[in-house]
Every structure is written in C-alpha cells, then in structure tokens.
C-alpha positions as CSV (number, residue, x, y, z in Angstrom):
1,X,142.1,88.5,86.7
2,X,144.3,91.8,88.1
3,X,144.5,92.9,91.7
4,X,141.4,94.8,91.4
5,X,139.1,91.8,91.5
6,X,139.9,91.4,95.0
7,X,136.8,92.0,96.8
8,X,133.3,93.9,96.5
9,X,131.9,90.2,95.9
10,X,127.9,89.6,96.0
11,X,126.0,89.1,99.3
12,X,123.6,86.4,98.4
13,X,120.1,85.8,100.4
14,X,119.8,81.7,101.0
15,X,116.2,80.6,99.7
16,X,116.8,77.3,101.5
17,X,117.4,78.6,104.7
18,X,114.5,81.1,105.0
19,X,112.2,79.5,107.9
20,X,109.9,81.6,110.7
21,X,110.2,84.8,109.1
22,X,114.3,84.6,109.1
23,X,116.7,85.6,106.1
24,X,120.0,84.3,105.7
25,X,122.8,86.0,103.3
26,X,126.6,84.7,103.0
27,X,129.3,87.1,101.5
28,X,130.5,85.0,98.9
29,X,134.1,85.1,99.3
30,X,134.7,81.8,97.5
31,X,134.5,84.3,94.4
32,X,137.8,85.7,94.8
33,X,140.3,85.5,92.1
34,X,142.1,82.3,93.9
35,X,139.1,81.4,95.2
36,X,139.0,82.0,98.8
37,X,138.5,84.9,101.1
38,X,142.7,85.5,102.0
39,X,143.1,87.3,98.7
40,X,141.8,90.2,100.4
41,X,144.1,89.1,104.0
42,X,146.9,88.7,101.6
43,X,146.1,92.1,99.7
44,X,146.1,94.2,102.8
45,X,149.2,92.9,104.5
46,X,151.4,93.1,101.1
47,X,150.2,96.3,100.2
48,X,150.8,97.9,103.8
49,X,153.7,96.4,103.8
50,X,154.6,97.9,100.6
51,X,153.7,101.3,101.8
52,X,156.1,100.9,104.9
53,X,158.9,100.2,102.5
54,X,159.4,97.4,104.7
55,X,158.8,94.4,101.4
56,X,159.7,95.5,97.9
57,X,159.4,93.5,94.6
58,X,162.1,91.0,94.0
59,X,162.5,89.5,97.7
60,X,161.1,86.3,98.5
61,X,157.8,86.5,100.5
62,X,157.7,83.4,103.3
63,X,154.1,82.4,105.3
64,X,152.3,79.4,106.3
65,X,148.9,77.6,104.9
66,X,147.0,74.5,104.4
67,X,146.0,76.3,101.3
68,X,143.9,78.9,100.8
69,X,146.3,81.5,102.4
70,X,149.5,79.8,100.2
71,X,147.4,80.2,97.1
72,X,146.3,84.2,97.5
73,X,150.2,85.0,98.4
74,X,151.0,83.3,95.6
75,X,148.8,84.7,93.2
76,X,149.4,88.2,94.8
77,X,153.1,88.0,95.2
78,X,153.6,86.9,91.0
79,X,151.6,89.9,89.9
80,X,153.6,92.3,92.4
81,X,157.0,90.6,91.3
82,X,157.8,88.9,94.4
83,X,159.0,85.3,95.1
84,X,156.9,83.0,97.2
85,X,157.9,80.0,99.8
86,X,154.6,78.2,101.5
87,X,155.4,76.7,105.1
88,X,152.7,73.8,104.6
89,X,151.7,70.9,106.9
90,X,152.0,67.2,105.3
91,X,148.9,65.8,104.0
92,X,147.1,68.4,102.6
93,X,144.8,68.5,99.1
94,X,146.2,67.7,95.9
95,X,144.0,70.8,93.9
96,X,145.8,73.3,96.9
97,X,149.2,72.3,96.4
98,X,148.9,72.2,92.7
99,X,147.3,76.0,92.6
100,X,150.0,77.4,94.6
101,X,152.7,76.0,92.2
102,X,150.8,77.2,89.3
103,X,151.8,80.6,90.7
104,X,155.4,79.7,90.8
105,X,155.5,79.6,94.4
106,X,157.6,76.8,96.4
107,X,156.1,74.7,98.7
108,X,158.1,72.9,101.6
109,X,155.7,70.2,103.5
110,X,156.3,69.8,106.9
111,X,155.5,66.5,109.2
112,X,151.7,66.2,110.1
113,X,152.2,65.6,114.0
114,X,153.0,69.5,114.5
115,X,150.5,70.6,112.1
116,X,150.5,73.9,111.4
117,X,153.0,74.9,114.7
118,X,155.5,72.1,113.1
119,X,155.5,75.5,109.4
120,X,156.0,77.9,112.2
121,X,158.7,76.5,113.4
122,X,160.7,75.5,110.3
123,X,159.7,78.7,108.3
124,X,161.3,80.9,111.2
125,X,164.2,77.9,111.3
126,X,164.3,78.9,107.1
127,X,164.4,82.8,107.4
128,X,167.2,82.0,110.8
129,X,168.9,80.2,108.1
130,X,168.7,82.4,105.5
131,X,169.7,85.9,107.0
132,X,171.8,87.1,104.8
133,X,169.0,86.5,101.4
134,X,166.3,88.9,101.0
135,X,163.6,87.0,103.1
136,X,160.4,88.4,104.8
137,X,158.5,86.0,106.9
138,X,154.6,87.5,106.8
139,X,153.0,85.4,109.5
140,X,149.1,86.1,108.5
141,X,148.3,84.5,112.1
142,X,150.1,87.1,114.4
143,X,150.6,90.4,111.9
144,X,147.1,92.5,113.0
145,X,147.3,93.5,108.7
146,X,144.9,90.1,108.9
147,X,142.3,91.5,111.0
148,X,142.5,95.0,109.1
149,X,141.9,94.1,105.7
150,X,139.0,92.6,106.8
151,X,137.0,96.1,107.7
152,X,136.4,96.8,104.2
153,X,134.0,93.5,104.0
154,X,132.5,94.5,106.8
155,X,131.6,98.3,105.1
156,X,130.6,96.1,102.0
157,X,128.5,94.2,104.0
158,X,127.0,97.2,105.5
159,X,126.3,98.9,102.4
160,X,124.9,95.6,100.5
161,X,122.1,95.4,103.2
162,X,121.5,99.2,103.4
163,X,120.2,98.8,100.0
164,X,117.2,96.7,101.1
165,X,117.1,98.4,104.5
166,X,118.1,95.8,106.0
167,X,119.9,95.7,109.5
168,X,121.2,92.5,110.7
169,X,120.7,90.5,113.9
170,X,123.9,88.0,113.9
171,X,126.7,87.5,112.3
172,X,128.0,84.2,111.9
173,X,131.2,83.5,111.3
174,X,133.9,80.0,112.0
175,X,137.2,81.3,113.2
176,X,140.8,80.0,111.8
177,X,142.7,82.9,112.1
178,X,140.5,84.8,113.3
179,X,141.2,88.0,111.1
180,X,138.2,87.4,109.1
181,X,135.7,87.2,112.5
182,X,137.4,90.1,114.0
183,X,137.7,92.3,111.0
184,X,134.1,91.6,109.6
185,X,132.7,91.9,113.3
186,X,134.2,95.0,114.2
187,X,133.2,96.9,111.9
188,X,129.5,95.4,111.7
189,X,129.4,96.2,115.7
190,X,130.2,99.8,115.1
191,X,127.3,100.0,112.8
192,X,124.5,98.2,114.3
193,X,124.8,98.5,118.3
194,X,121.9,95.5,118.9
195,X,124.2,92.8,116.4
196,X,125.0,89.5,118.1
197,X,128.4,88.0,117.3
198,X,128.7,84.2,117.1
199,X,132.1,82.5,116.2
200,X,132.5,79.0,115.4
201,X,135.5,76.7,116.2
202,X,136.1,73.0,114.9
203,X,135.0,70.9,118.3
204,X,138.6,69.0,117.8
205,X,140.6,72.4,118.1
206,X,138.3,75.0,120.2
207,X,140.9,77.4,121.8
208,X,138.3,79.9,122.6
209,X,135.9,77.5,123.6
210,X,138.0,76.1,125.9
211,X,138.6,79.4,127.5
212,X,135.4,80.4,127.7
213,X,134.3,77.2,129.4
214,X,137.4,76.7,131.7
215,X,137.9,73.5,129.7
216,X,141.8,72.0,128.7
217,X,142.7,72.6,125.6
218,X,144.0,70.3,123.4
219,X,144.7,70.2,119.6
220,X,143.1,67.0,117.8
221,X,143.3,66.4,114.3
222,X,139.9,66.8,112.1
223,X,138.5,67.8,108.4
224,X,138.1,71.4,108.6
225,X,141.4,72.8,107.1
226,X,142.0,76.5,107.7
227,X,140.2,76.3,111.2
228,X,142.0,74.6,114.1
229,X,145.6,75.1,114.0
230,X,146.2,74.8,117.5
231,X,146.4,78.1,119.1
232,X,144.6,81.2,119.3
233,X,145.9,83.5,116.9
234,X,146.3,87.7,117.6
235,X,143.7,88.5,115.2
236,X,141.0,86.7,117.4
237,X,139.9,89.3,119.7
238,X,137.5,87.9,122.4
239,X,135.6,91.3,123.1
240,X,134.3,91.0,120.0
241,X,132.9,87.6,120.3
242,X,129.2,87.4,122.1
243,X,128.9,83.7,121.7
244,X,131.6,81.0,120.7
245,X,130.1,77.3,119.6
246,X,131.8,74.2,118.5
247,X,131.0,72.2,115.4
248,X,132.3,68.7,114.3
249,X,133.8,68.6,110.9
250,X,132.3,65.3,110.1
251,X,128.5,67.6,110.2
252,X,130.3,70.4,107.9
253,X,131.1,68.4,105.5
254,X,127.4,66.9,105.1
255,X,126.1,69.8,105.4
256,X,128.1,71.5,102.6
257,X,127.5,68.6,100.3
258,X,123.3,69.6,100.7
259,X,123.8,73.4,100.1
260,X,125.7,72.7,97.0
261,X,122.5,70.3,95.7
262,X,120.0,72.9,96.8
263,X,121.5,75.6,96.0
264,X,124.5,75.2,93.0
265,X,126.7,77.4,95.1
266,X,130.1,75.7,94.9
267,X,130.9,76.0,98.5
268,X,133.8,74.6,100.6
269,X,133.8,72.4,104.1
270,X,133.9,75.3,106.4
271,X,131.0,77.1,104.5
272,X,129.0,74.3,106.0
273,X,130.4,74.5,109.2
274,X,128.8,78.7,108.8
275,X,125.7,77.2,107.8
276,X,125.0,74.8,110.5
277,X,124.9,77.6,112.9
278,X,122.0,79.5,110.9
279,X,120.6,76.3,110.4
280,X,119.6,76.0,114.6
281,X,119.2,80.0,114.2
282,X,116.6,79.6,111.8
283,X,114.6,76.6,113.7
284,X,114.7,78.3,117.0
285,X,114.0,81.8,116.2
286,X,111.9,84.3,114.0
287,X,111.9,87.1,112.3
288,X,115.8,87.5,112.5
289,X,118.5,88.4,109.9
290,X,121.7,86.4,109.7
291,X,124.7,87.1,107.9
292,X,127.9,84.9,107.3
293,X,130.5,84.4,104.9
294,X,131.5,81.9,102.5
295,X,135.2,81.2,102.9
296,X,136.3,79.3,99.9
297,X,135.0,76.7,96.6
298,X,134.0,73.3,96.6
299,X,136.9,72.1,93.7
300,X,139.8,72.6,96.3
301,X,138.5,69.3,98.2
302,X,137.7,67.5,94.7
303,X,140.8,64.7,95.7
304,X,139.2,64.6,99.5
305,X,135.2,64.6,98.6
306,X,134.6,61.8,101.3
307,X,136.4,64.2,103.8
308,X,139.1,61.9,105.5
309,X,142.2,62.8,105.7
310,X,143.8,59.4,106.7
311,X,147.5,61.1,107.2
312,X,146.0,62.9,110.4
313,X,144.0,59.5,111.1
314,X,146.0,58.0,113.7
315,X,148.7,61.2,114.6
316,X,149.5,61.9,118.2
317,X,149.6,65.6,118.0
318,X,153.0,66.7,119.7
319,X,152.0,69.8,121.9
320,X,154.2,72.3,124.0
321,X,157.1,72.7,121.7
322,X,159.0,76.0,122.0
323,X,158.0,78.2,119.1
C-alpha cells in the first residue's frame, strides 16, 4: 500500500437500512490503508506541514491516540522517513498498540484517570523536555489541518451521489475530534443548501451536548474509543451542527455486532454508534437520503469483542488539571 491509497474509498448504499422509501450510504473509511479514516487527517496535516517547511524527514513526529490516529501517523510517518512517538492513554486494545509498533513507532502509555488530557499533558511535558532534539508535537485535536483534509471526502461524497442523482437529506456523523464532522459537513452544506447536519457524541462525554442543553459537563469513562476525550476540540465547529444527539456505547456496540451479520461489512464500535442514528431516521421518516461514514474495522476490538474495558471500570476521572 503507498500514500496514494489514502482516500477515494466506495460509498456503499445499506440494503438493511432501506425502510419508508429511505436510502442509507456510509463512506467506508474503514478501507484505508491502516484501516481507519485518520490516514487521510494524518495525510493532510503531514503533507501541509511539509509544504511549510515547518517538519522535514528525519525528525521525530509526536501526537496523541487511542489508536486509530497513532496507527495512520505511524504508517504515514515510516513511508515519509520520519520517526514516530504515540502519547496513549493506559488500557487501550492489544490489535492498536501492536499496529502502531509494526510501523516502528514508540508508544508511551499514560495513566487511565486523565484519559486522553493525562497524553496531552506528558507529550507537551516530552517535547518541554526534549527542546533541544528535533521534536514536532502535531496535536490532530487543535491543528485546523484535521478539519481541512476532510473537504476532499466531502467533494467525494458529492461526486459519488451525483452519479445517481442523488442529493442528500442528512448527514450523519459521531464526533471525536470533530475534524471529520466539520470537514465532511462543510463542504456537503456548501453543496446542498436544504442538508441537515446531525452529530453524535458518546452520552458519557457529550461536550456539545452539554452546551447545547445548558447541562454540566463531565467526562465519564465508556466503550467508544476515539469519541469522548473530554473536551471539545477546535475542529468541532458548532455552526455547522443542526442537531447534536447522544448515544450510549453499550447500544453501539450491539448495534455494530448486527450490521456485521447482515451485512459482512467489518465495521468498528463507533460505526454503530453512526448507524443508530439512521436507524430512528429511517423508522420515523420517508423518502429521505442519509449519508454517514464508517470510521474504522471490526479486527481492532478483536481482544475487547464483549466491549468492556474494565481499566476505566471503576476510574474517577481527575478533571480541571492545567493543560
């Protein structure tokens, strides 16, 4: 697999989710070369970065995952020569961890009761540190390269549908990030002025939600790795959002487990968290088209498949530390 096989991946139609007169399609990210959608967030934000003359080859390349992420920028970053250091939260899935050091990339776990703020803070403690070597922390969740690199999906989209003349009615997409939503959404918005948006957030960390709704926010642990971290990132941009729901990871995971069965498309658990929103769209209206994605595959849970995570079980999340 080169660099080239990043993107321009199939736009399926869901047989099993056609009810009323609606059609369902899912871009089908999972079919990336490290099998997830942040090869092409990875892509854009080395390759700008490139272009800037602000990274060459030969320094090390620093960022923080629970796994999908670490994996693309270690994939990307041996192909472009660089060296790789993953910022990742304790507790994570065996099949992640050992894809990312398949890529020679370093991984340096960091205690589950900060999560994902706990490899924010030690990754910018490392590059503090570590001045005078030839470091460059990336930080997908604030650099706006996330958000950009996600545009060209949404003109894929665009043009996958135009083929059928098709426009479509939602877009449905969960939000971890948040460059995915915003990138795909934009773009999609600027092309069809009746769209309707509808982001999803794990119920146990719903940032948007909560400000939406005037509710507190706190960060609970759940099943739904690369949604949730605990804040709202930069690349979520809440003009672009029509409608922000909540779903519980314990439903995404069952969910998932039933698409795979009916339809042999190795999907991942936040697929199913996707899919339970077209699911009530489908049931409650008609004659609508509904377009999501599909984030990442089904064998990067194989070591979790009854979708507990019993590290997180019993943490008291430790909020409000300085950043």
């Amino acid at each position: 697999m080169e660099l080239k096989d990043i993107g321009n991946t199939p736009l399926v139609e869901l047989a099993t989710l056609s009810e009323n007169g609606n059609r369902v399609f899912s871009k089908c990210e999972f079919l990336n070369p490290s099998g997830s959608h942040k090869d092409r967030t990875y892509l854009n934000i080395v390759s700008r970065l490139e272009e800037a003359r602000i990274i060459t080859p030969g320094m090390t390349l620093i960022d923080c995952s629970t796994g999908n992420g670490g994996a693309a920028l270690a994939w990307i970053g041996r192909l472009k020569g660089y060296k790789v250091k993953i910022f990742m939260p304790e507790g994570m899935t065996e099949e992640r961890k050992a894809q990312i050091r398949s890529y020679n990339a370093e991984i340096v776990e960091t205690p589950k009761e900060l999560f994902l703020s706990g490899s924010v803070f030690q990754a910018k403690a490392y590059l503090s540190e570590n001045s005078s070597e030839n470091c460059y922390y990336l930080d997908q969740s604030s650099c706006l390269l996330n958000k950009d690199g996600w545009r060209g999906c949404g003109s894929e989209i665009i043009r996958q549908l135009s083929v059928q003349n098709i426009a479509p009615d939602f877009f449905v997409c969960s939000i971890g990030t948040g460059g995915t939503f915003s990138g795909i959404a934009e773009t999609l918005k600027h092309a069809y002025d009746e769209i309707k948006t509808i982001a999803l957030e794990v119920n146990s960390s719903a940032p948007l939600f909560s400000q939406r709704n005037k509710l507190p926010f706190n960060h609970r642990p759940h099943n739904l790795m690369g949604l949730g971290a605990g804040v709202m990132s930069p690349n979520t941009v809440p003009d672009l959002v029509d409608e922000v729901r909540v779903i519980d990871g314990a439903d995404a995971w069952s969910r998932m487990k039933h698409f795979i069965k009916a339809e042999k498309l190795p999907i991942g658990p936040t697929c199913g968290a996707n899919l339970l929103m077209c699911d009530e769209l489908v049931r409650t209206l008609k004659n609508k088209t509904i377009v999501t994605v599909f984030f990442d595959s089904s064998w990067k849970y194989a070591s979790r498949w009854d979708g507990l995570y019993p590290e997180y079980s019993e943490v008291n999340y430790v909020a409000g530390r300085d950043l």
